[in-house]
Steps between C-alpha positions, in 0.01 A plus 500: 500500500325379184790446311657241784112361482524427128895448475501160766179311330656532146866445558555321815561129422269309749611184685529218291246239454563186524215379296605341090417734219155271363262577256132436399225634311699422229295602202638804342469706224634791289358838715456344797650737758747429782541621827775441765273494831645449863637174474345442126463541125175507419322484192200701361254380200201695568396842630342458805596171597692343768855477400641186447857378686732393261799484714518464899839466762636823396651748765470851374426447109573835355509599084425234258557478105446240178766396312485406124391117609235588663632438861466708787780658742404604827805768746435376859611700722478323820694227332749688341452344167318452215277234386369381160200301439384357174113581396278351512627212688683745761794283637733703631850523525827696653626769199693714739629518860703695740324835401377828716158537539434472083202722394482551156575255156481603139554332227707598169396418178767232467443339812693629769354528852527825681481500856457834774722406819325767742731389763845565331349762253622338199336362150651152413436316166446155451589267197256256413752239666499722752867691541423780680655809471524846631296777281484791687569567806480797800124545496349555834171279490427375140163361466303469132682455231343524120687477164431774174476381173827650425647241756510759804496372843295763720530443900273626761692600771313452845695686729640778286149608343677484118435269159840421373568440129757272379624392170588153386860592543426595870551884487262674736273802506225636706189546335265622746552609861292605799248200534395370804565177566511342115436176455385308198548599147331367192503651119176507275526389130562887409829522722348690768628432877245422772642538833288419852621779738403334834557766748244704300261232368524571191595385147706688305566514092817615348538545092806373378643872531461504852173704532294406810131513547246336742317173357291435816527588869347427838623146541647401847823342422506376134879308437516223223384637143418290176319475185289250389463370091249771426671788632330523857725636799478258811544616815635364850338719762694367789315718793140467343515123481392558103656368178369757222447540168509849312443505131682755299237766551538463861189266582554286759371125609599362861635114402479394831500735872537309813598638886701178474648590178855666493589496151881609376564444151332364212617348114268393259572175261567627176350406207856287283652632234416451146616576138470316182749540274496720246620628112377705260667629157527835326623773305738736672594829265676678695427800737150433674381278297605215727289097591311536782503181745228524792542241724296430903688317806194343722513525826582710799814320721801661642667327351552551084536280217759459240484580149729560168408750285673435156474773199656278199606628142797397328424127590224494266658469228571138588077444516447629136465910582606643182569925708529399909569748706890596501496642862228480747472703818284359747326677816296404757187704696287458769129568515526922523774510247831517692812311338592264754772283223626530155778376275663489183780229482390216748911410619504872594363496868380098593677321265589214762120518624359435173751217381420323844094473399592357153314815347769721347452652151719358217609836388669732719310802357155379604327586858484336824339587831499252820329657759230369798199654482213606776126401360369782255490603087803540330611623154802422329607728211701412194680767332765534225820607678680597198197680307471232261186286406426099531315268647510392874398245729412589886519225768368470808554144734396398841829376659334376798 
């Protein structure tokens, strides 16, 4: 019987309200928190004080997510739709209708919405003008969703107890099975997967392999799951009535706990998205002796922003370089060292991409790499492809 006690409350789309989707309290700021409450979004600034309501008139406001614009979209599931309110004035307006009981939203890192339809067990995906269509489909209760850094969508699935993987191109594997009543998912900065098991009250952390251990236990009912700009796990307790706050070691602070409060899922306003651009030039000989670029994108949004990485040689001849570089080979990590991009001739793999943001090379044997990018440290490495030795130039430009 507790898994009909839990199922109804979380997926069942209540009667709609009649009410307009208004907003006040309308002073926001990066790390405030979120919550979709009963008929409400409200908003949290400090620990221990009375939430704010930043929206009202909702029926049955489920998962929530930022886009790269700062604004806000709320799944109602008593409605059927979704709503989108900008911050921090909070009008609201009609994004999508004519949905089933919509749960879940993520974001990608170029801007598509991601939506959980409980009721007909699919995933759709949104455009920014908002086309909709059909992702995935044949799930029996999806409910969080949360995107990797590699551009994986993973899905909580409700009913069936699973967390779903899929890959950009929409091909589908499980990833971890026998949970009880999964709901929201959130990744740390390191790529781990938090996952609140509600049947069993607790939280659960998954490496990127897959390996599962406990990260705290002993809640009532926890569903919606998010981190905030310093790397703090919040918490929607829906049973206890408590919006939580668990720091990476596992120490927890109660935001707000209320008989009255029902809490279901939670966002956090992310800090925007930042890079100067950057160059740097250097002696490449060949081998590993290779230029160095490090380069930081501020900011912790969904979704990304959009940068060129450019590894020039045989162009500067043209700016006075008496031995440039014949052939550079660019690549691209992330913080712990994984490739994640690299190059040699820029018209090899985005050749239209490039041309269309005015940034190609003028030499089809120097380096391109177009690519969105999640906040973090980056390093872009210049080698010689060819074994030679010259001087190159590395680029790096904030598209966005």
């Amino acid at each position: 019987m507790q898994k009909t006690k839990f199922l109804r409350p979380f997926l069942a789309a209540l009667v709609l309200a009649t009410a307009p989707e208004v907003a006040s309290n309308a002073r926001a700021a990066a790390g405030d928190v979120y919550e979709t409450n009963q008929g409400n979004v409200l908003r949290f600034v400090t620990v221990g004080g009375t939430p704010g309501t930043f929206a009202s008139g909702l029926s049955n406001p489920k998962g929530l997510v930022f886009d790269g614009l700062g604004r806000l979209y709320v799944a109602d599931a008593g409605k059927q739709s979704i709503i989108l309110y900008t911050v921090p004035d909070g009008s609201g307006t009609t994004f999508a209708s004519g949905l089933s009981s919509p749960i879940g939203l993520a974001m990608d890192t170029v801007g598509n919405l991601y939506e959980a339809d409980a009721g007909s067990g699919s995933i759709f995906k949104f455009a920014g003008d908002g086309t909709k269509s059909t992702f995935a489909a044949g799930l029996s209760g999806p409910a969080g969703l949360a995107f990797d850094n590699s551009g994986n969508l993973f899905v909580a699935d409700f009913t069936a107890g699973t967390i779903l993987k899929y890959t950009a191109a929409g091909a589908q594997s499980t990833f971890a099975t026998g949970l009880n009543l999964p709901a929201g998912l959130a990744f740390d900065g390191a790529g781990n997967l938090f996952v609140s098991d509600s049947g069993t009250g607790t939280i659960f952390q998954f490496t990127p392999s897959g390996t599962k251990t406990t990260f705290v236990t002993g809640l009532s009912a926890p569903f919606g799951l998010a981190f905030d700009n310093s790397g703090n796990l919040i918490v929607a307790d829906n049973k206890a009535g408590a919006t939580l706050r668990y720091t990476p070691a596992a120490v927890k602070t109660t935001l707000f706990q209320s008989n009255f409060n029902t809490p279901q899922f939670v966002a956090v306003e992310p800090l925007s998205h930042q890079l100067l651009n950057i160059s740097t030039r250097g002696l490449v000989q060949g081998g590993q002796n290779v230029l160095i670029a490090g380069f930081v994108v501020g900011g912790n949004g969904p979704v990304g922003t959009t940068v060129i990485v450019r590894a020039l040689g045989p162009s500067l001849a043209a700016a006075g370089i008496t031995q440039p570089l014949t052939d550079p080979v660019l690549e691209l990590h992330d913080a712990s060292g994984t490739l994640i991009a690299s190059n040699n001739n820029w018209k090899d793999t985005q050749e239209a991409a490039i041309s269309g943001r005015n940034f190609a090379p003028s030499d089809i044997r120097e380096a391109a790499i177009l690519i969105t990018l999640h906040g973090g440290a980056f390093t872009a490495i210049v080698g010689s492809a060819d074994g030679s030795t010259g001087t190159a130039l590395v680029e790096v430009y904030n598209l966005q």
